[in-house]
C-alpha positions as a Markdown table, in Angstrom:
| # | Residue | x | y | z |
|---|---|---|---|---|
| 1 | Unk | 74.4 | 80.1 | 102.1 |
| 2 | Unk | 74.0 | 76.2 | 103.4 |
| 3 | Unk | 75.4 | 76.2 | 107.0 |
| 4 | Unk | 78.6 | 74.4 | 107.5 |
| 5 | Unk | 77.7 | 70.7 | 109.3 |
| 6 | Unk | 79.5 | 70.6 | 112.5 |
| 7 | Unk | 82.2 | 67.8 | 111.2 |
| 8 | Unk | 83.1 | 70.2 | 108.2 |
| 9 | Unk | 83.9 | 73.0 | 110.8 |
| 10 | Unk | 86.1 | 70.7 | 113.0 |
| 11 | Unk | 87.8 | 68.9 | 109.4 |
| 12 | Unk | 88.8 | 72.7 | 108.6 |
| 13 | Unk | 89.6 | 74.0 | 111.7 |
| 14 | Unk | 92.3 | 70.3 | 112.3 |
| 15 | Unk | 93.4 | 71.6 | 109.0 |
| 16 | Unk | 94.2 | 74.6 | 110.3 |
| 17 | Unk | 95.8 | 73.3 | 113.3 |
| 18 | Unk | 98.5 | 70.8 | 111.6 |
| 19 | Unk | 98.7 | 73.0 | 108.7 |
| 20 | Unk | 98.8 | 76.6 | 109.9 |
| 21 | Unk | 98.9 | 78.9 | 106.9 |
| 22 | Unk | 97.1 | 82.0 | 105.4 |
| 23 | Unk | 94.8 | 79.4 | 103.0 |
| 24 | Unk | 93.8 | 77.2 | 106.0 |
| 25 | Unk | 93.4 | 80.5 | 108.7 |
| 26 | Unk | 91.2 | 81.9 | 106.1 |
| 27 | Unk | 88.9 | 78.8 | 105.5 |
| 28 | Unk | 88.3 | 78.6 | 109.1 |
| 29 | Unk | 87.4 | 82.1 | 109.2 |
| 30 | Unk | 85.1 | 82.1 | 107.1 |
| 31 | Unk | 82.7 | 80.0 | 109.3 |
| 32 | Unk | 82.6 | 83.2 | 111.3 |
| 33 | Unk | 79.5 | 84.5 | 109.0 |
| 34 | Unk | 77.5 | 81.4 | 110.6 |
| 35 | Unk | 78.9 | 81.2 | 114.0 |
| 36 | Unk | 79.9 | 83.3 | 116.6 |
| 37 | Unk | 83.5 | 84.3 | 116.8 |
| 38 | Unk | 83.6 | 83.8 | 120.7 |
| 39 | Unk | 82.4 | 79.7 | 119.8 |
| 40 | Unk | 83.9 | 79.7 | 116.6 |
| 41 | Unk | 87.4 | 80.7 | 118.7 |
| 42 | Unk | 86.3 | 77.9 | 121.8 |
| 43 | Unk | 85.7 | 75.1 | 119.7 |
| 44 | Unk | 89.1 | 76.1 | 118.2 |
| 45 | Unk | 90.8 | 75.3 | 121.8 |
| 46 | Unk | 88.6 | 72.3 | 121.8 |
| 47 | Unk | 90.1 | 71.0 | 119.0 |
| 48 | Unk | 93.6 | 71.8 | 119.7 |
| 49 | Unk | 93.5 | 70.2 | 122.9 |
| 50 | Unk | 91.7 | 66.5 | 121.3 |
| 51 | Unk | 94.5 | 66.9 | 118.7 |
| 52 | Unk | 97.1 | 67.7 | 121.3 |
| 53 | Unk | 96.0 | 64.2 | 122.7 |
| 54 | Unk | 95.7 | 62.7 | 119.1 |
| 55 | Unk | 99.6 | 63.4 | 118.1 |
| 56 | Unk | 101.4 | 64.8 | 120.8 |
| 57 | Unk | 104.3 | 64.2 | 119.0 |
| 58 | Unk | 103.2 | 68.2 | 117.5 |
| 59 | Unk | 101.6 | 69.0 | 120.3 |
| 60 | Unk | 103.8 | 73.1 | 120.5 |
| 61 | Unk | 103.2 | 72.9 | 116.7 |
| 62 | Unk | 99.6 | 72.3 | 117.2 |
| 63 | Unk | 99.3 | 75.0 | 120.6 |
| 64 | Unk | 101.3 | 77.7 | 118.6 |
| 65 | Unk | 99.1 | 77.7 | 115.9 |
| 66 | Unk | 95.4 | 77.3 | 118.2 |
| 67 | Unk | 96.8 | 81.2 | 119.5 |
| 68 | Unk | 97.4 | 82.4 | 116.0 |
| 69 | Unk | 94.3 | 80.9 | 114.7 |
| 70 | Unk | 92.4 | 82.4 | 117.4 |
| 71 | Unk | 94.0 | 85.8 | 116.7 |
| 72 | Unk | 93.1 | 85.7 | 113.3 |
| 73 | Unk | 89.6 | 84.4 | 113.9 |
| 74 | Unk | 88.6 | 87.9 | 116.4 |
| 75 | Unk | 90.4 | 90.0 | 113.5 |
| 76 | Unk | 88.8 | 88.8 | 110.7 |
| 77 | Unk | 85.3 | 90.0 | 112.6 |
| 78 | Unk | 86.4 | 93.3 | 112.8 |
| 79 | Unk | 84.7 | 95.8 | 110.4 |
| 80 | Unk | 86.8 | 96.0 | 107.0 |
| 81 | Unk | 90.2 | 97.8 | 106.9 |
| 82 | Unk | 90.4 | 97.5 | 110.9 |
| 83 | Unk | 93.1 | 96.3 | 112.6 |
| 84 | Unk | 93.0 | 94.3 | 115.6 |
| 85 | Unk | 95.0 | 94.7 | 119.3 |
| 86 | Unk | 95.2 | 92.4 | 122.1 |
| 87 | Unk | 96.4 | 93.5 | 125.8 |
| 88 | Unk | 97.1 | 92.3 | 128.9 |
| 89 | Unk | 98.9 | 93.3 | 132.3 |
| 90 | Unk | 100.5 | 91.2 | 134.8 |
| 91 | Unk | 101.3 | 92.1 | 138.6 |
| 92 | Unk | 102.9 | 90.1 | 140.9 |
| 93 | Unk | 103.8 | 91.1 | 144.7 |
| 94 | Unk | 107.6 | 90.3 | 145.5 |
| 95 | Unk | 110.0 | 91.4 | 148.6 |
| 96 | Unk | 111.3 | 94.1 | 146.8 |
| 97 | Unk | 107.6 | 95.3 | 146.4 |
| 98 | Unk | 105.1 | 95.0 | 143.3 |
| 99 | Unk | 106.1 | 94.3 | 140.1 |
| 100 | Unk | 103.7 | 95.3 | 136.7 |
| 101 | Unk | 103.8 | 94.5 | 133.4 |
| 102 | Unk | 102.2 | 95.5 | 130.4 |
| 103 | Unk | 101.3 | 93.8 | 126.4 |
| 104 | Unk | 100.3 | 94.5 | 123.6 |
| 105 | Unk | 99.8 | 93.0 | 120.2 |
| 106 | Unk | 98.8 | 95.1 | 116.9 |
| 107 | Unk | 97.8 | 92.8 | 113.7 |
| 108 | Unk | 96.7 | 94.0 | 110.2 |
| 109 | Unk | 93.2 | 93.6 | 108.4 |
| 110 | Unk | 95.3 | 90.7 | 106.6 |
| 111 | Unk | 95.8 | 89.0 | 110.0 |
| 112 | Unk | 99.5 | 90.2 | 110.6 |
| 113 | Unk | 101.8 | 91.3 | 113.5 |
| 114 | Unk | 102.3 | 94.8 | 112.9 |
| 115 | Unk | 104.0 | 95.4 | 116.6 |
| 116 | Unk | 104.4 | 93.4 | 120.1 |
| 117 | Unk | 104.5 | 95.8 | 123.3 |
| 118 | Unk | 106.3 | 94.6 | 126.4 |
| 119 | Unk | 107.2 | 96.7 | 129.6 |
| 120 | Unk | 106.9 | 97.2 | 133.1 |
| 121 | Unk | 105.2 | 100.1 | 134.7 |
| 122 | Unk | 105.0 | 102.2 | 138.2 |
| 123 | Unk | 101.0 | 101.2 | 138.1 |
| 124 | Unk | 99.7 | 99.4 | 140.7 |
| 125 | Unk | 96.3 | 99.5 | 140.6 |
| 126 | Unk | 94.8 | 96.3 | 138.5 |
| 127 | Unk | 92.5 | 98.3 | 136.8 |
| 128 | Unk | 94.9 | 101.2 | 135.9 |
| 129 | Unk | 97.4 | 98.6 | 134.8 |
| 130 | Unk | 94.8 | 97.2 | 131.9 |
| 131 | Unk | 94.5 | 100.8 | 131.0 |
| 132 | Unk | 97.9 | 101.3 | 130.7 |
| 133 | Unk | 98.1 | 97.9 | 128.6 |
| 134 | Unk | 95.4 | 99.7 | 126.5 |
| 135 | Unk | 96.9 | 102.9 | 126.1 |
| 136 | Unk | 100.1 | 101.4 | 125.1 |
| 137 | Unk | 98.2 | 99.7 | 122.0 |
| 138 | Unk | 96.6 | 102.2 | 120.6 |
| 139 | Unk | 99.3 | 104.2 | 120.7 |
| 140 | Unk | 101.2 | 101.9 | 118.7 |
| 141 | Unk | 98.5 | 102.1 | 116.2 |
| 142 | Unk | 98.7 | 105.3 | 116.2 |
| 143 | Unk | 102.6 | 105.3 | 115.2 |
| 144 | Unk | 101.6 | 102.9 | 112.5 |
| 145 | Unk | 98.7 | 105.6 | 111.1 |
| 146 | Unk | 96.1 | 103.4 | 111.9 |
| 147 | Unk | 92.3 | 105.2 | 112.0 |
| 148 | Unk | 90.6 | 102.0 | 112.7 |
| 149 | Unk | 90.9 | 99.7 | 115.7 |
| 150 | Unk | 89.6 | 97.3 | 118.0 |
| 151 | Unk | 91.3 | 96.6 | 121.6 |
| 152 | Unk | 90.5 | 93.1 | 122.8 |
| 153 | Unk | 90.9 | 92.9 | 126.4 |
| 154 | Unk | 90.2 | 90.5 | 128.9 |
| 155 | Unk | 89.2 | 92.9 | 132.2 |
| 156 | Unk | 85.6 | 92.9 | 132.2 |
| 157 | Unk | 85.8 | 95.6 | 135.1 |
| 158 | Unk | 87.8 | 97.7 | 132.3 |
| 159 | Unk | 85.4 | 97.4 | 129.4 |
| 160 | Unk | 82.4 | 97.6 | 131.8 |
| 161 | Unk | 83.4 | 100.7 | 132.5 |
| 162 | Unk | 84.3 | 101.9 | 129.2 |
| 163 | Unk | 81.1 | 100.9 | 127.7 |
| 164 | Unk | 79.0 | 102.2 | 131.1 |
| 165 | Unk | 80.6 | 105.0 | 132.6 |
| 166 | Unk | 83.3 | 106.4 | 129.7 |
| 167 | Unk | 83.6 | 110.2 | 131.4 |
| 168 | Unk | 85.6 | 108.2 | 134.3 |
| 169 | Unk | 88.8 | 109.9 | 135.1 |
| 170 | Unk | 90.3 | 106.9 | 135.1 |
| 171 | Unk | 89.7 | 106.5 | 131.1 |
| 172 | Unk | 90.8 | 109.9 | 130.4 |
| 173 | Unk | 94.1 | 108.7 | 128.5 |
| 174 | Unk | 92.1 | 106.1 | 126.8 |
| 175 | Unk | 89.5 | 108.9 | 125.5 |
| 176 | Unk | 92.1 | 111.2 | 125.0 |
| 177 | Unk | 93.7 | 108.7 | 122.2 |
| 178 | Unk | 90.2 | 107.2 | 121.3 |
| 179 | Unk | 89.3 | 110.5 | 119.3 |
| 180 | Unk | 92.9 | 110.6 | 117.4 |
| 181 | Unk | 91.2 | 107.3 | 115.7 |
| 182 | Unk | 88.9 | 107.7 | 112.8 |
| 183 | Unk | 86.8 | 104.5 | 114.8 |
| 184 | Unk | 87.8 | 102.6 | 117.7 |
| 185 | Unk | 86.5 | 99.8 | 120.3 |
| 186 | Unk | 87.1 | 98.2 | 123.1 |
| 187 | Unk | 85.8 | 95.2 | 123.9 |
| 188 | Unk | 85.9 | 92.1 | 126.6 |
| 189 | Unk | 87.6 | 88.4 | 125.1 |
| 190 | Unk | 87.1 | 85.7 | 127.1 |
| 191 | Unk | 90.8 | 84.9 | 129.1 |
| 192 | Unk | 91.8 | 82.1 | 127.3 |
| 193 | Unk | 90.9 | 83.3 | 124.1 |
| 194 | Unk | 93.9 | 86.2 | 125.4 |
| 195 | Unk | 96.6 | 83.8 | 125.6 |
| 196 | Unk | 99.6 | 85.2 | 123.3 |
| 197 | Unk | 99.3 | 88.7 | 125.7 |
| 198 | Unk | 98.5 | 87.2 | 128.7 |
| 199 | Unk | 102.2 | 85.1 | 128.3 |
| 200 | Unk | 104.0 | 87.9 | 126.4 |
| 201 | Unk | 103.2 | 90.5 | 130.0 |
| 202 | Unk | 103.5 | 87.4 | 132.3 |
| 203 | Unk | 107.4 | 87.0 | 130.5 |
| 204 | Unk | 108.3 | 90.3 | 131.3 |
| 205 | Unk | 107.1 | 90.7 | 134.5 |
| 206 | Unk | 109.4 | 87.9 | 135.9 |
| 207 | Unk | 112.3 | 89.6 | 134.0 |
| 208 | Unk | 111.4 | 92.6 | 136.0 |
């Protein structure tokens, strides 16, 4: 297979951007068999933001669609028939004490929202929170009878110790709902690449 030059990536991907659809998402992610998801997925931001600049007239168009392009891009890297999460928790100290929030987003193999997960919770502890964000994913998979998925989250600390130390006591509700799934991962995405959760706990949070 020839390698796509680096103009045809960015003429797809601007595509992609002004005209957000399945035909466009999947063109872009295709590239993925000749570049790395986590570059493929940056240069997407790159590109967002020149065209941002470009036409700011459809700049939210154009920022909407980088998030669901990057969503899409990580799914369609999972192996076949899996579906995709994303996660993220939020804590913020107020006078009334700490507030924590939890999300979660589920997509199809076909690169669509299955479920959105929003709440606070008791947790405190960073770590424990991400957890809890985890958790709450997979168990929403779970409701949907999926047997194959892969957590995206953006703690490194979380996913280091998944991959490094998985007897932790900490993990045990993650391991506990890990063997429910025919195959699961967890794995580490770059924070910015974590956007659409990273807003969606941030949101709740200051309803809290």
């Amino acid at each position: 297979m020839t390698r796509p030059q680096s103009k045809d990536i960015n003429h797809l991907i601007d595509r992609a951007l002004i005209e957000p659809c399945d035909k466009t998402f999947f063109a872009v992610s295709k590239i993925s068999s000749t570049a790395e998801t986590v570059k493929l997925a940056e240069r997407v931001r790159h590109r967002a933001a020149r065209l941002c600049r470009e036409t700011p007239d459809i700049g939210r168009k154009i920022l909407r669609a980088r998030e669901r392009l990057i969503l899409f891009i990580y799914g369609k890297a999972v192996p076949d028939r899996a579906f995709s999460a994303w996660c993220d928790a939020s804590l913020k100290e107020t006078e009334s004490g700490m507030t924590t929030a939890i999300s979660g987003l589920l997509c199809s193999p076909q690169g669509k929202m299955v479920s959105l997960i929003s709440q606070l919770i008791s947790e405190r502890d960073a770590v424990m929170a991400e957890t809890a964000a985890v958790a709450a994913v997979m168990q929403a998979a779970l409701q949907h009878r999926v047997d194959r998925l892969r957590v995206h989250s953006d703690c490194a600390a979380l996913v280091q110790l998944w991959c490094e130390r998985r007897q932790d006591p900490r993990l045990d509700m993650i391991r506990t709902l890990a063997a429910r799934f025919r195959w699961f991962e967890l794995c580490r995405v770059p924070r910015l690449h974590n956007q659409l959760a990273d807003r969606l706990a941030k949101r709740t949070m200051n309803k809290g």
